[in-house]
PyMOL CGO cylinders between C-alpha atoms (Angstrom):
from pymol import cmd
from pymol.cgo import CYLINDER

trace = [
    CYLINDER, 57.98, 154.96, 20.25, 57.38, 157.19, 23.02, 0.3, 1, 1, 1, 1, 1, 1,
    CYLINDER, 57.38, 157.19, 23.02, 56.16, 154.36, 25.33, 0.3, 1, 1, 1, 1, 1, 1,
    CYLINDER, 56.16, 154.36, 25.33, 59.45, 152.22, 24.26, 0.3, 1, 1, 1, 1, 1, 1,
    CYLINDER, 59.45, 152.22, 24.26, 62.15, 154.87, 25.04, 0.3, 1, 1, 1, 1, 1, 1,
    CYLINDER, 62.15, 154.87, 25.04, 60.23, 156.11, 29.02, 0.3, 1, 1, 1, 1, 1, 1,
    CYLINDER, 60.23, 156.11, 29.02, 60.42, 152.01, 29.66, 0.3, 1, 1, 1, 1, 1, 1,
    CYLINDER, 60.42, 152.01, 29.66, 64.03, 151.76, 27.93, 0.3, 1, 1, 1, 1, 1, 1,
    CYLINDER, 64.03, 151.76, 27.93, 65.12, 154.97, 30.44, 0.3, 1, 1, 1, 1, 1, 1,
    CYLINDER, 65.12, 154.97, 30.44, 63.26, 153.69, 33.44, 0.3, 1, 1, 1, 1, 1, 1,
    CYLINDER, 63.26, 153.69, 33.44, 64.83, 149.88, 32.60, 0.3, 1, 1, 1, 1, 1, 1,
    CYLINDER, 64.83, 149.88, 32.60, 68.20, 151.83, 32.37, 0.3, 1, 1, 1, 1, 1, 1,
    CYLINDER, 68.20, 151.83, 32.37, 67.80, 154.01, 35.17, 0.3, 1, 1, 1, 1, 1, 1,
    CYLINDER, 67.80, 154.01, 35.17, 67.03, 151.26, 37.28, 0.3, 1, 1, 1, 1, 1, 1,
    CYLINDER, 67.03, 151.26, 37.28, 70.01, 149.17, 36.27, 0.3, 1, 1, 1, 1, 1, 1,
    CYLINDER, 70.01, 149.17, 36.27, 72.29, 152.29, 36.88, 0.3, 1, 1, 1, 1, 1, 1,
    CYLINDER, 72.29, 152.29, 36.88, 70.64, 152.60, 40.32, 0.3, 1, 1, 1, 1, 1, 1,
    CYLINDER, 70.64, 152.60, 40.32, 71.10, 148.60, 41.02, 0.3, 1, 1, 1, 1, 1, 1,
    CYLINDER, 71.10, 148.60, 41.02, 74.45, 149.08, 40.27, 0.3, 1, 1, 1, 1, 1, 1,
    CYLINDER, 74.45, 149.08, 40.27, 75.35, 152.09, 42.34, 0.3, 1, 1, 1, 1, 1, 1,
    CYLINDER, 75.35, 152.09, 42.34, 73.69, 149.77, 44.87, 0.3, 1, 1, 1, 1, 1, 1,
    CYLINDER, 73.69, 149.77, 44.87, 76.10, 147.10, 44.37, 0.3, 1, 1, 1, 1, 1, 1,
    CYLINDER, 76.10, 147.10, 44.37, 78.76, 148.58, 44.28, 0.3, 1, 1, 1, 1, 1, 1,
    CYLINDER, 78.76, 148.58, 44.28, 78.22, 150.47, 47.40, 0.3, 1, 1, 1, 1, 1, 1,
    CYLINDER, 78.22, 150.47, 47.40, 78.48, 147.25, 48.99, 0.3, 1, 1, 1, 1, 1, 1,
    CYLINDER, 78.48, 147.25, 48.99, 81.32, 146.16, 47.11, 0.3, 1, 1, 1, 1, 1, 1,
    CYLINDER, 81.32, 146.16, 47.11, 83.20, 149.26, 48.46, 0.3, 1, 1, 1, 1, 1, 1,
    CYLINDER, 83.20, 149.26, 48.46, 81.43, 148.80, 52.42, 0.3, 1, 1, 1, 1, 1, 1,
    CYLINDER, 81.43, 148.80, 52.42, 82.89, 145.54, 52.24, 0.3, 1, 1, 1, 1, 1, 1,
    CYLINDER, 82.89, 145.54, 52.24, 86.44, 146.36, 50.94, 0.3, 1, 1, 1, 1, 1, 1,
    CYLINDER, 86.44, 146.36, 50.94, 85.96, 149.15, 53.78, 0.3, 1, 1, 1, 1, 1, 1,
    CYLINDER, 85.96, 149.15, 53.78, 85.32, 146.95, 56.60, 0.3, 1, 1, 1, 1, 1, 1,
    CYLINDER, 85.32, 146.95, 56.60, 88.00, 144.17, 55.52, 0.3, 1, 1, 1, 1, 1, 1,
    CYLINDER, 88.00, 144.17, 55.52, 90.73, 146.87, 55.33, 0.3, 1, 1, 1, 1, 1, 1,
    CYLINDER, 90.73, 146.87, 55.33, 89.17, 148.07, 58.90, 0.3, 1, 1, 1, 1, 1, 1,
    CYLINDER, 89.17, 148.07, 58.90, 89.32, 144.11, 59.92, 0.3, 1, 1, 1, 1, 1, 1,
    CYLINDER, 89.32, 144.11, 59.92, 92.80, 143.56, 58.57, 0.3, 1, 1, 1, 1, 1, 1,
    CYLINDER, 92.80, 143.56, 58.57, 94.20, 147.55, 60.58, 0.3, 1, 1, 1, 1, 1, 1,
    CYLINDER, 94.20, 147.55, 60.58, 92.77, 146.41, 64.00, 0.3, 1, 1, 1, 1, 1, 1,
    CYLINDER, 92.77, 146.41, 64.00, 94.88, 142.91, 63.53, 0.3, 1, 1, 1, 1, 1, 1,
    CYLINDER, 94.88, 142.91, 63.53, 97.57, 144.79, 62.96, 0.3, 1, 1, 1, 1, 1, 1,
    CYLINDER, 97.57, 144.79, 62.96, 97.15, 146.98, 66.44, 0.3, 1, 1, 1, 1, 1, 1,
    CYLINDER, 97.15, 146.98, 66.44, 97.08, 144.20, 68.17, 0.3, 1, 1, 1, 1, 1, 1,
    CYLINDER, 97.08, 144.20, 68.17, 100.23, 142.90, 66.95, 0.3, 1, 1, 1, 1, 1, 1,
    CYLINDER, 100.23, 142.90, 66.95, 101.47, 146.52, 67.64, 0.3, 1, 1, 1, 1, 1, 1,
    CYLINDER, 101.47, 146.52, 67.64, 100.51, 146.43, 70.99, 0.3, 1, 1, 1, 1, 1, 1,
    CYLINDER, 100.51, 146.43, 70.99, 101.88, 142.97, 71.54, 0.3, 1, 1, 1, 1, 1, 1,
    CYLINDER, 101.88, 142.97, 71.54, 105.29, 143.99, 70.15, 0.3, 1, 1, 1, 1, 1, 1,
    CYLINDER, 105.29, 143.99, 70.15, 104.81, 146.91, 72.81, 0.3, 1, 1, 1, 1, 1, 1,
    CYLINDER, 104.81, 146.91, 72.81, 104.82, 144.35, 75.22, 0.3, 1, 1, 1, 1, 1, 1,
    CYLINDER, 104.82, 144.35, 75.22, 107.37, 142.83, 74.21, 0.3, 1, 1, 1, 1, 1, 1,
    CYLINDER, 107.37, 142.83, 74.21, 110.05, 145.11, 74.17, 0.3, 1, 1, 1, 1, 1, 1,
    CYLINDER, 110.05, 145.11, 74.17, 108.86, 147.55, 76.70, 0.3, 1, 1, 1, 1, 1, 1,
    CYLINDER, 108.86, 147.55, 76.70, 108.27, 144.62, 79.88, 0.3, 1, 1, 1, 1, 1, 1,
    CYLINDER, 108.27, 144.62, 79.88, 111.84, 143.09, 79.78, 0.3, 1, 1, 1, 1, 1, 1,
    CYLINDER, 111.84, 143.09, 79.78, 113.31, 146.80, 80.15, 0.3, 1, 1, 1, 1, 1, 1,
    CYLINDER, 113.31, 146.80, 80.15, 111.08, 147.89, 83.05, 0.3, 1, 1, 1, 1, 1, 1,
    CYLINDER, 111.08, 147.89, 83.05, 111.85, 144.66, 84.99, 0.3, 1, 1, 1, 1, 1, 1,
    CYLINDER, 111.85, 144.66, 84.99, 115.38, 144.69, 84.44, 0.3, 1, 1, 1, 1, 1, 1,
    CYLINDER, 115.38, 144.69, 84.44, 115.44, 148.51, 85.73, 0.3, 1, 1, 1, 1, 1, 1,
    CYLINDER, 115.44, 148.51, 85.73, 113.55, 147.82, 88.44, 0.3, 1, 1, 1, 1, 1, 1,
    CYLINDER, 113.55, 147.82, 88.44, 115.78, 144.69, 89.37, 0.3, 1, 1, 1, 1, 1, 1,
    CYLINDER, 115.78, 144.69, 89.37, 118.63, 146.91, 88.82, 0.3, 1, 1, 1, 1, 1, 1,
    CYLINDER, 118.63, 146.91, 88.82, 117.21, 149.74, 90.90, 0.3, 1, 1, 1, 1, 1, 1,
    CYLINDER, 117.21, 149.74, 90.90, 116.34, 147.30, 93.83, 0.3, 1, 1, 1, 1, 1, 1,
    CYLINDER, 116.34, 147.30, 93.83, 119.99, 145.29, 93.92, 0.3, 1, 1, 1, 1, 1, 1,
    CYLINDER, 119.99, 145.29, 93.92, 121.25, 148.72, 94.14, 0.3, 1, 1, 1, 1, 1, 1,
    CYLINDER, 121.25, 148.72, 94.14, 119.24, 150.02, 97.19, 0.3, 1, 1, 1, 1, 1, 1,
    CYLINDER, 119.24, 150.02, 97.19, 119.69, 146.29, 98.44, 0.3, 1, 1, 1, 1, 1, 1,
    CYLINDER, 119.69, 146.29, 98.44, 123.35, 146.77, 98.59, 0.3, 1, 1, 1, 1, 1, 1,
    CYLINDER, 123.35, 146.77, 98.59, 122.57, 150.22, 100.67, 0.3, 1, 1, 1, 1, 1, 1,
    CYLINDER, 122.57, 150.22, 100.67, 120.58, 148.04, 103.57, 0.3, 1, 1, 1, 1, 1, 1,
    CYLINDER, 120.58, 148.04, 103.57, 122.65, 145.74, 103.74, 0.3, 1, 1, 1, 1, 1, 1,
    CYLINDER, 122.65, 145.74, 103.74, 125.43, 148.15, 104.07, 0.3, 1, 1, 1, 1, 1, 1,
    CYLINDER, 125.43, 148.15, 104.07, 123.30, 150.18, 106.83, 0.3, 1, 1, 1, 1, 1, 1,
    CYLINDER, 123.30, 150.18, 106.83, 121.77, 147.40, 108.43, 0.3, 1, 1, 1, 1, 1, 1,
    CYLINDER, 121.77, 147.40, 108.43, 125.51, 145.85, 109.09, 0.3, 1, 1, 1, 1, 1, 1,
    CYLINDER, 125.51, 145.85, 109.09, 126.80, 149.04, 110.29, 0.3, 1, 1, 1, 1, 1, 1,
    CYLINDER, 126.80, 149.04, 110.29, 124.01, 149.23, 112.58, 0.3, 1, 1, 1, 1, 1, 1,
    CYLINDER, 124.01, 149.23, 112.58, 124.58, 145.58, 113.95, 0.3, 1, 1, 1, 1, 1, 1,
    CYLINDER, 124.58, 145.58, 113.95, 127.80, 146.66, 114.77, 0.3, 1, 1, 1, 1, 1, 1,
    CYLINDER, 127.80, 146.66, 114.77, 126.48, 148.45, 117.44, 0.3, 1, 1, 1, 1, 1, 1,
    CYLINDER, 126.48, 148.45, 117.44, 125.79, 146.23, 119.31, 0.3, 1, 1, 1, 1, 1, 1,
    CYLINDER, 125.79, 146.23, 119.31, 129.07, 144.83, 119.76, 0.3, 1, 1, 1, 1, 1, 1,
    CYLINDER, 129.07, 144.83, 119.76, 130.26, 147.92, 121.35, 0.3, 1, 1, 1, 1, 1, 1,
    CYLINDER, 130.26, 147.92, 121.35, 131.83, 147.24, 124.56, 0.3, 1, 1, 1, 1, 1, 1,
    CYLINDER, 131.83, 147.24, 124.56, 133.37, 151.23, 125.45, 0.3, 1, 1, 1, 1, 1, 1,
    CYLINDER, 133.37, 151.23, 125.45, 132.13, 154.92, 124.14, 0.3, 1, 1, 1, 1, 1, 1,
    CYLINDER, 132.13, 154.92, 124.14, 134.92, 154.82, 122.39, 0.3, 1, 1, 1, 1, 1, 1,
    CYLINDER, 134.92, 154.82, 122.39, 133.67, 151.58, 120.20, 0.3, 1, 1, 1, 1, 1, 1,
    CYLINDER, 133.67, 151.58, 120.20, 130.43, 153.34, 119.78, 0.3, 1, 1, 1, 1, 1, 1,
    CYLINDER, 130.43, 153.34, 119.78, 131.49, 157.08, 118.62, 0.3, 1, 1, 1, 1, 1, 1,
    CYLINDER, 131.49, 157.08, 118.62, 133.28, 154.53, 116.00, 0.3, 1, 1, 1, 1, 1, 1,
    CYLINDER, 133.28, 154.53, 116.00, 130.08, 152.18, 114.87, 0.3, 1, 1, 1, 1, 1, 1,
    CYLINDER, 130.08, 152.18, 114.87, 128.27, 155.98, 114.89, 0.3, 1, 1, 1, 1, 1, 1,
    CYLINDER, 128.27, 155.98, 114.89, 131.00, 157.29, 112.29, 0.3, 1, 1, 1, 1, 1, 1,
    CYLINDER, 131.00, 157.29, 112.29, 131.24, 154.02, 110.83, 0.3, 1, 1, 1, 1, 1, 1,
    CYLINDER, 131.24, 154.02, 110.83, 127.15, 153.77, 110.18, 0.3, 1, 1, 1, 1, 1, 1,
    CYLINDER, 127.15, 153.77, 110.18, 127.36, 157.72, 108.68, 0.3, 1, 1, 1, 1, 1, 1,
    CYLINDER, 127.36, 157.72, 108.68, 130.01, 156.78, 106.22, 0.3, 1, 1, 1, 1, 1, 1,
    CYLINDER, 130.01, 156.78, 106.22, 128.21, 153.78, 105.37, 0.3, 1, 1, 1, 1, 1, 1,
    CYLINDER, 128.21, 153.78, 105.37, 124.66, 155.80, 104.99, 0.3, 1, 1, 1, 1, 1, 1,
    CYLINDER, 124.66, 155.80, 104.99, 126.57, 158.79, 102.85, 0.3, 1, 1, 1, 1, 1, 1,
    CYLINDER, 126.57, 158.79, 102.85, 128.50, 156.50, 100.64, 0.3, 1, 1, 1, 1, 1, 1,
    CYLINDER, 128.50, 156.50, 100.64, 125.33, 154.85, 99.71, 0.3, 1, 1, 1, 1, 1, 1,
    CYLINDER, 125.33, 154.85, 99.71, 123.36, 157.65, 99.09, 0.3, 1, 1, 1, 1, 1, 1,
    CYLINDER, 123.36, 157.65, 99.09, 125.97, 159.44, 97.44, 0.3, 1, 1, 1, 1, 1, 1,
    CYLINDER, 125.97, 159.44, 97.44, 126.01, 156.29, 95.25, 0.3, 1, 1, 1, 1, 1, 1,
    CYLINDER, 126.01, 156.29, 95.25, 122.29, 156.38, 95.13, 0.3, 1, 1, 1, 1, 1, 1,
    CYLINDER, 122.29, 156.38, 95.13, 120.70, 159.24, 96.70, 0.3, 1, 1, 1, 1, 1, 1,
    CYLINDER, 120.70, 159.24, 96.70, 117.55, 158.82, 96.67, 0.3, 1, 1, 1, 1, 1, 1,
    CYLINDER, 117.55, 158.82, 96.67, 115.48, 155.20, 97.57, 0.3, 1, 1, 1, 1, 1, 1,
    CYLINDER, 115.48, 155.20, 97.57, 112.85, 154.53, 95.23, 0.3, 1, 1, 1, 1, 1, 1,
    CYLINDER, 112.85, 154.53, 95.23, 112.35, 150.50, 94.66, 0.3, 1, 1, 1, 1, 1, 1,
    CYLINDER, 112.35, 150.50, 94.66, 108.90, 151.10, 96.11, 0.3, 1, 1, 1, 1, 1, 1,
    CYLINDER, 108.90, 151.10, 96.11, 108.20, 153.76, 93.02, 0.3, 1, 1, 1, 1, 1, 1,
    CYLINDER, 108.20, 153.76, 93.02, 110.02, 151.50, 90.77, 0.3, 1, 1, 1, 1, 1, 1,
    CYLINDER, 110.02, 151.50, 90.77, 107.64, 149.17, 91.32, 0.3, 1, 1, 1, 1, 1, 1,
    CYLINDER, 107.64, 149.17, 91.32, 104.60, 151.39, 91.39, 0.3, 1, 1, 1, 1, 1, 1,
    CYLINDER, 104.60, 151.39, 91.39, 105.82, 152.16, 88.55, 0.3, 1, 1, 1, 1, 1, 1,
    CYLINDER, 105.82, 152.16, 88.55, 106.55, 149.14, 86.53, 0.3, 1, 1, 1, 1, 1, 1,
    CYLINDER, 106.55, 149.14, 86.53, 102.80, 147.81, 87.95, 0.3, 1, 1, 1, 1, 1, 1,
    CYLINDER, 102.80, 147.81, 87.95, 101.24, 150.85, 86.31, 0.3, 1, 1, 1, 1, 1, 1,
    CYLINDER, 101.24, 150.85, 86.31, 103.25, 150.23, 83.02, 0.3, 1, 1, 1, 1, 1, 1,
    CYLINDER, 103.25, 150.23, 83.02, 101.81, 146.34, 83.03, 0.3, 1, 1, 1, 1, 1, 1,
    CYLINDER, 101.81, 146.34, 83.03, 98.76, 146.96, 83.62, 0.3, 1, 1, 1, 1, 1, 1,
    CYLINDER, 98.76, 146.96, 83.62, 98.38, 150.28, 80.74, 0.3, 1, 1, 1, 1, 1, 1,
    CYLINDER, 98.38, 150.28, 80.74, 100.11, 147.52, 78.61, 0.3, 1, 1, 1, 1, 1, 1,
    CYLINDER, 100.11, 147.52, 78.61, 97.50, 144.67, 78.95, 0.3, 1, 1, 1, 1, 1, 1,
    CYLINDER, 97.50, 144.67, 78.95, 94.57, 147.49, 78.96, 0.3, 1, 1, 1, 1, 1, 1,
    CYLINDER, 94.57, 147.49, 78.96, 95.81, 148.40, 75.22, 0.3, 1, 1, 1, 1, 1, 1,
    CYLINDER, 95.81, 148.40, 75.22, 95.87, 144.85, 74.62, 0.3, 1, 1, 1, 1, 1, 1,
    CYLINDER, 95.87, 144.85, 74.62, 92.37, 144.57, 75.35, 0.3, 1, 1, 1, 1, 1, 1,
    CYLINDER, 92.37, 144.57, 75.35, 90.90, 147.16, 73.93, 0.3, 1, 1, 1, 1, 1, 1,
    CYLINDER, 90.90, 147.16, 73.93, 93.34, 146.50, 70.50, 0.3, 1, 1, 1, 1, 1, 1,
    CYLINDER, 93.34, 146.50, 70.50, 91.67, 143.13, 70.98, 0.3, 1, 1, 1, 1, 1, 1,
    CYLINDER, 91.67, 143.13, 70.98, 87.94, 144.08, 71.26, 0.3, 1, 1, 1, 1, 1, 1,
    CYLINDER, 87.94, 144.08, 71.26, 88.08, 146.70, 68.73, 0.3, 1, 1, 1, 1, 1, 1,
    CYLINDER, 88.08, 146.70, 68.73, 89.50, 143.77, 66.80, 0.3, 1, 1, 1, 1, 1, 1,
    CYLINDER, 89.50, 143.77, 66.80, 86.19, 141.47, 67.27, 0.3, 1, 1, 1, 1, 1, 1,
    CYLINDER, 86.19, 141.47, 67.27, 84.40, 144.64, 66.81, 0.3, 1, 1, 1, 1, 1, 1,
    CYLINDER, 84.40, 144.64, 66.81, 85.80, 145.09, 63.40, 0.3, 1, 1, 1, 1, 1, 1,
    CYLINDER, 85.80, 145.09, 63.40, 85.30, 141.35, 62.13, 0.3, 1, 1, 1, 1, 1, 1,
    CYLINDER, 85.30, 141.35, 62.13, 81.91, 141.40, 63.54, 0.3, 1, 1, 1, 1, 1, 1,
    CYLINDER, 81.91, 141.40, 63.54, 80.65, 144.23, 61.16, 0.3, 1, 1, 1, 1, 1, 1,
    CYLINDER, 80.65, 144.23, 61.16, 82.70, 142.81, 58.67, 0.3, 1, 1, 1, 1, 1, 1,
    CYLINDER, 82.70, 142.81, 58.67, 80.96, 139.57, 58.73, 0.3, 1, 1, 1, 1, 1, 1,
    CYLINDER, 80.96, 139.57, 58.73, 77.49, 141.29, 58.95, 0.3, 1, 1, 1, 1, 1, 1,
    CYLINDER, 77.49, 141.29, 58.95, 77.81, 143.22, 56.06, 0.3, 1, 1, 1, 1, 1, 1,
    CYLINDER, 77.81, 143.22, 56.06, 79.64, 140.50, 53.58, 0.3, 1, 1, 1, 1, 1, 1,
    CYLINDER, 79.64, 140.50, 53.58, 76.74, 137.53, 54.92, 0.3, 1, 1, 1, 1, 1, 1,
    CYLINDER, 76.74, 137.53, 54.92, 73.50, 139.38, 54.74, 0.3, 1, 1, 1, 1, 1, 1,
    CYLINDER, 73.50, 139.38, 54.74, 71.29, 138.34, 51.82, 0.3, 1, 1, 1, 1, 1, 1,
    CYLINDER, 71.29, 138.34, 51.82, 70.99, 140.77, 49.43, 0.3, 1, 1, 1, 1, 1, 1,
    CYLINDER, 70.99, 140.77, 49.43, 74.51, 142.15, 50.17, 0.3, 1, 1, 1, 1, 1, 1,
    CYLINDER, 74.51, 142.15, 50.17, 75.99, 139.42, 49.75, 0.3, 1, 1, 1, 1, 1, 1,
    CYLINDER, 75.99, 139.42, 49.75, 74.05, 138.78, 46.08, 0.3, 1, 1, 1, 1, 1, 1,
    CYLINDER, 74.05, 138.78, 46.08, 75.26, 142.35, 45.92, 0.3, 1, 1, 1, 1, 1, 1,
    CYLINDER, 75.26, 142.35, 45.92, 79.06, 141.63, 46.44, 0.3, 1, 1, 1, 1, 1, 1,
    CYLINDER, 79.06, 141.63, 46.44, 78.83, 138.57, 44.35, 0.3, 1, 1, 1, 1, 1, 1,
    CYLINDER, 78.83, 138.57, 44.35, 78.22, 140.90, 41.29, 0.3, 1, 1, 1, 1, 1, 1,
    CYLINDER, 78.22, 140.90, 41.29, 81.65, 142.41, 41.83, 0.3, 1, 1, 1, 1, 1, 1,
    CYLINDER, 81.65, 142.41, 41.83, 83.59, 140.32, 43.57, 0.3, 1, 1, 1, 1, 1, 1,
    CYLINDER, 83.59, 140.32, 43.57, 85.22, 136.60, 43.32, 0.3, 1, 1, 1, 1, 1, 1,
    CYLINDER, 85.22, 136.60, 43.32, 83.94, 133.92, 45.58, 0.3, 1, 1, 1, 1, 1, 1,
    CYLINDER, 83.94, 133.92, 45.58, 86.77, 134.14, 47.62, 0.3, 1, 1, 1, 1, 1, 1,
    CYLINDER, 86.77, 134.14, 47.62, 87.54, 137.63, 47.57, 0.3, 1, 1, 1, 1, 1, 1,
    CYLINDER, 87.54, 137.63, 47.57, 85.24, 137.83, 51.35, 0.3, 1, 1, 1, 1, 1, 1,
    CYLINDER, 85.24, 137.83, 51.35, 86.08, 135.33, 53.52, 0.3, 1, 1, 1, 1, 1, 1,
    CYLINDER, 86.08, 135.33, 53.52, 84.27, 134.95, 57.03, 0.3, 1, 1, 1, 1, 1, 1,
    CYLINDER, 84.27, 134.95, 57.03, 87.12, 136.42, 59.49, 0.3, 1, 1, 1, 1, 1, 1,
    CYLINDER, 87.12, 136.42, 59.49, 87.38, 134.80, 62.92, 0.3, 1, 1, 1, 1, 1, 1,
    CYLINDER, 87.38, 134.80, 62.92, 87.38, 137.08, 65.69, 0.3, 1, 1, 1, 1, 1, 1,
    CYLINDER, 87.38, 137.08, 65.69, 90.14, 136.80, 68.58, 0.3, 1, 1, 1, 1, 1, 1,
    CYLINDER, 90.14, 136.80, 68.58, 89.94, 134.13, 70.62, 0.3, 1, 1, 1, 1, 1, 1,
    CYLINDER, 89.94, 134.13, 70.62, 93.00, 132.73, 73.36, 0.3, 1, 1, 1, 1, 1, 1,
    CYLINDER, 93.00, 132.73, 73.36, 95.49, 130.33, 71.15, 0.3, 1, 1, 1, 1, 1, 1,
    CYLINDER, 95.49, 130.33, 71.15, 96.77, 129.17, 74.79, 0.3, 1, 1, 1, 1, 1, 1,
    CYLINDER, 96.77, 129.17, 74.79, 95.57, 127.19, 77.44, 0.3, 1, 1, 1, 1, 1, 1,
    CYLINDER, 95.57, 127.19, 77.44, 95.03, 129.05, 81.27, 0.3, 1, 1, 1, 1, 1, 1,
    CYLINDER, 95.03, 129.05, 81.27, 95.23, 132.33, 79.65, 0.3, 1, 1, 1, 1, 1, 1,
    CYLINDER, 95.23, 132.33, 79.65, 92.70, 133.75, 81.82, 0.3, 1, 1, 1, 1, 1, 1,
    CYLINDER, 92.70, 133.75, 81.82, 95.70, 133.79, 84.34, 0.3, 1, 1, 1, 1, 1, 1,
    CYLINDER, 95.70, 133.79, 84.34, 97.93, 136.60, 83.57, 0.3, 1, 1, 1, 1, 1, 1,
    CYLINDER, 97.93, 136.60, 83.57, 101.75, 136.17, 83.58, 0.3, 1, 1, 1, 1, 1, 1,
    CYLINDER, 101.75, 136.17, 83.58, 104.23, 136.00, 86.36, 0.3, 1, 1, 1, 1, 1, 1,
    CYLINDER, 104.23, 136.00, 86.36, 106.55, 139.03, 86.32, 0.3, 1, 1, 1, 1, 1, 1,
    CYLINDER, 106.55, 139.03, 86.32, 109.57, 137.65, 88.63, 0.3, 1, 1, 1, 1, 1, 1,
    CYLINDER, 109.57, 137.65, 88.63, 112.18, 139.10, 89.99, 0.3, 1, 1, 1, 1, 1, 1,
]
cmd.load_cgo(trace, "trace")
């Protein structure tokens, strides 16, 4: 009787332990699919960023450059004017003429900074696609320990104890759903 109860506690303590075993895996695996689906989801984030944050740099930047555009033009007319000054009288004018023109621009604008703009807006692009890639290899980097841990052997026997066939699909990490998209986009102005 002895004998029979040590073998039924070491046949039930090894079913307990099986178990704790299996469903460690279970839970690793509902673990790394939740992981799986949160770094999908960053990407998207991180697209949407793109998406609304691009179309308002450019268009500031246009804005910022048809302003200061308007400014040379303005100068570089007054200046040409110059040259069409026959008397010292006709140039004191063009002189006055090319002052008004500089402090009504910059009093309109005073300070020039298209070349910052688009320092700027180049820095902004290019943080932009960097989250994008690392959103998308953290991404692969999820699916691929996802897809270790749901298709090795005795995990997946493991799994299978707890979970429906279905429950752990194979995810596909990120690959381009476009063609030439190893060339980035045109920003255009």
């Amino acid at each position: 009787m002895k004998k029979l109860l040590i073998t039924l506690g070491v046949i039930v303590g090894i079913v307990i332990i099986f178990v704790m075993w299996a469903n460690g895996h279970y839970n690793k695996a509902i673990n790394y699919q939740e992981n799986v689906d949160k770094s999908w989801a960053n990407v998207v984030t991180d697209y949407q960023r793109r998406a609304d944050l691009v179309p308002q740099l450019v268009e500031t930047v246009k804005g910022a450059a048809e302003n200061e555009r308007g400014i040379l033009t303005a100068v570089t007319n007054a200046r040409a004017g110059i040259s069409n000054a026959k008397t010292p009288k006709d140039l004191e004018l063009m002189g006055k003429e090319i002052n008004s023109a500089i402090n009504l621009a910059f009093e309109a604008y005073p300070q020039i900074r298209s070349t910052e703009n688009f320092s700027k807006l180049q820095d902004q692009l290019e943080g932009t696609e960097n989250r994008i890639s690392v959103s998308r290899k953290d991404y692969n980097d999820a699916v691929q320990k996802y897809n270790r841990h749901i298709r090795g052997f005795f995990r997946k026997f493991a799994i299978g104890i707890f979970a429906d066939e279905d429950e752990f699909p194979k995810k596909e990490m990120f690959q381009a759903v476009t063609e030439n998209v190893e060339q980035a986009p045109k920003v255009e102005f």
